[in-house]
C-alpha positions as CSV (number, residue, x, y, z in Angstrom):
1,X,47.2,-35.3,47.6
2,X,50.3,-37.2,46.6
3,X,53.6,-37.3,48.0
4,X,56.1,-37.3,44.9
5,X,59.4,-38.2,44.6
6,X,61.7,-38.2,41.3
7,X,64.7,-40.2,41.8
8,X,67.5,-41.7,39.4
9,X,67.6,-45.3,39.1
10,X,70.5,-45.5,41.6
11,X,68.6,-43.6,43.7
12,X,65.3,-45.7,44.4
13,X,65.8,-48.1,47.3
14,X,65.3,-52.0,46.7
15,X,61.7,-51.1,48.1
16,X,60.4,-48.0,45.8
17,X,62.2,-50.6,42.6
18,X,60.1,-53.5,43.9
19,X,57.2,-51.7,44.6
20,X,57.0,-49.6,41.0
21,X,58.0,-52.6,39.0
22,X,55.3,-54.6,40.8
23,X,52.6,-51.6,39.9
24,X,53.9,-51.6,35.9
25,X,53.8,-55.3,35.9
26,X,49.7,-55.2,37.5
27,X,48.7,-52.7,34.9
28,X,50.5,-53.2,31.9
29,X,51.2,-57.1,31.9
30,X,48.3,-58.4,33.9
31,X,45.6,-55.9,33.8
32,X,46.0,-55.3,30.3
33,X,46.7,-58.6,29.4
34,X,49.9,-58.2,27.6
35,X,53.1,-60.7,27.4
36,X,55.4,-58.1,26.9
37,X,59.1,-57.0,28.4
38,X,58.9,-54.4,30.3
39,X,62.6,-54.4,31.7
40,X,63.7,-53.1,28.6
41,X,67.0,-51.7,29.7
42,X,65.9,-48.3,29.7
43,X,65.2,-47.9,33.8
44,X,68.6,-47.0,34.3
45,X,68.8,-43.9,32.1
46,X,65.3,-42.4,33.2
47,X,64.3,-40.6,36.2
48,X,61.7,-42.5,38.0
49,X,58.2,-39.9,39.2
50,X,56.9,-42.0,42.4
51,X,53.5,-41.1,43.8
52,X,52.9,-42.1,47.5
53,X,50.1,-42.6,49.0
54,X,50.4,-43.4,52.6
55,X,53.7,-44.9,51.8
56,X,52.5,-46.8,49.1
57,X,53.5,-46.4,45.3
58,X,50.1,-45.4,43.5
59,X,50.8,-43.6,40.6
60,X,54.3,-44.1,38.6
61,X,55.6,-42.4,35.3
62,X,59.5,-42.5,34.0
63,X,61.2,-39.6,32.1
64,X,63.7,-39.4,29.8
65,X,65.6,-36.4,28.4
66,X,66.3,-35.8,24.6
67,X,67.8,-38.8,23.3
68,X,67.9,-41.5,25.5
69,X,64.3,-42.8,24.5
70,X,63.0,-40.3,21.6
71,X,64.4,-37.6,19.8
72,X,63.1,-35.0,22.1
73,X,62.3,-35.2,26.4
74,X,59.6,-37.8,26.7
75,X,57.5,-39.3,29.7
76,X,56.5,-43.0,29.2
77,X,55.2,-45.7,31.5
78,X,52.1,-43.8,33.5
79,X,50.5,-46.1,35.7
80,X,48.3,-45.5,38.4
81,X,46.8,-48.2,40.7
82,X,42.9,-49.2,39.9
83,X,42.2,-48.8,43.2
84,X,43.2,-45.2,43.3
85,X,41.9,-43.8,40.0
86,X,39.4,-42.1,41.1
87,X,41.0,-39.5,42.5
88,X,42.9,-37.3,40.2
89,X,46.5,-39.1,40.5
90,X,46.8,-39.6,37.2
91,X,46.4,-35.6,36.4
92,X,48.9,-35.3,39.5
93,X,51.2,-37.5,38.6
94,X,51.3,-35.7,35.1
95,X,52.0,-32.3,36.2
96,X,54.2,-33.6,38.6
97,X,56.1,-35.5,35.4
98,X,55.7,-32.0,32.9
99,X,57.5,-30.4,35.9
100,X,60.6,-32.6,36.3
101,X,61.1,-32.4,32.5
102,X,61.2,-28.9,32.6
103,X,63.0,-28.3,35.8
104,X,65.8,-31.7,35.7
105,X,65.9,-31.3,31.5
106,X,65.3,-27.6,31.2
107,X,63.1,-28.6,28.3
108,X,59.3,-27.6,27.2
109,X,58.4,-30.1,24.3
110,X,57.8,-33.9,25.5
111,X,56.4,-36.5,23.8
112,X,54.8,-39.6,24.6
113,X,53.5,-42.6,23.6
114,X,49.5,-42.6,24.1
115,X,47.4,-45.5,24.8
116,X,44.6,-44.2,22.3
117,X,41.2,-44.5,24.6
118,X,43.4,-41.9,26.7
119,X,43.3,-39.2,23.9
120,X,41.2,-37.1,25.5
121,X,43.0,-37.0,29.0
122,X,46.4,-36.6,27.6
123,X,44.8,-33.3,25.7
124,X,43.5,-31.8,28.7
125,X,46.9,-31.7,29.9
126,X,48.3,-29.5,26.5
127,X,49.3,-32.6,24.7
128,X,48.4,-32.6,20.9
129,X,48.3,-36.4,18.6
130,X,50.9,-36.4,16.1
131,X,50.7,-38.8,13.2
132,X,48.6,-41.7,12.6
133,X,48.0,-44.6,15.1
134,X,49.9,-47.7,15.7
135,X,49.6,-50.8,17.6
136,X,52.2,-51.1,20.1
137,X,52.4,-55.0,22.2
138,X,48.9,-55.2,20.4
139,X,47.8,-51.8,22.2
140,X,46.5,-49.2,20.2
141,X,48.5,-45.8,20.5
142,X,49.1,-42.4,18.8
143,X,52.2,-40.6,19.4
144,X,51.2,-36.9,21.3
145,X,53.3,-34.1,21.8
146,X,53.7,-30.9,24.7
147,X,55.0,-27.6,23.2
């Protein structure tokens, strides 16, 4: 099980930033093999969803409430270590997400933007595709929303 904390940008000590940033910049940069920036200005408007395992960031998603990202509450950014994908954190980091949303935002419909191979996972967790597909930094993704 994971130990999650959700924390506002001023919040996260110089440790938690390093460590999440270093985690993003493993999956989505290097892993992934995308040049892209991903300090994109929005880190100080989210709340940051930290997943701990033995002290060690794991699993990572950022929210954002109506407005400052889409139209409507949104959770973006889920990364889980390779290492530790085999064990459910990505389902746990993703309730724990739904759950700030609903409890910081008070809000029940979230979107997010999903990488497409992911379709099926994001589903399990009530998420339905919305729209056609796009290409996002050369990634295929389809936008899904929670009701």
């Amino acid at each position: 099980m994971l130990d999650i904390k959700v924390k506002k940008f001023n919040e996260l000590t110089i440790q938690e930033l390093y460590s999440l940033l270093k985690l993003r910049s493993e999956i989505f940069v290097v892993e992934q093999d995308c040049v892209y920036q991903d300090l994109d200005g929005k880190d100080t408007k989210a709340l940051h969803v930290i997943g701990l395992k033995n002290n060690e960031v794991v699993a990572y998603t950022r929210i954002f409430k109506p407005g400052d990202y889409f139209d409507i509450a949104s959770i973006g950014r889920v990364a889980v270590h390779k290492d530790h994908r085999k064990y459910g954190y990505g389902k746990d980091i993703m309730h724990a997400s739904i759950n700030a949303v609903n409890d910081k935002f008070k809000e029940q419909k979230i979107k997010i933007s999903a990488q497409t191979y992911l379709n099926k996972f994001y589903t399990e967790l009530g998420f339905e595709a919305m729209g056609e597909g796009y290409l996002e930094d050369g990634i295929p993704h389809i936008a899904m929303v929670k009701e």
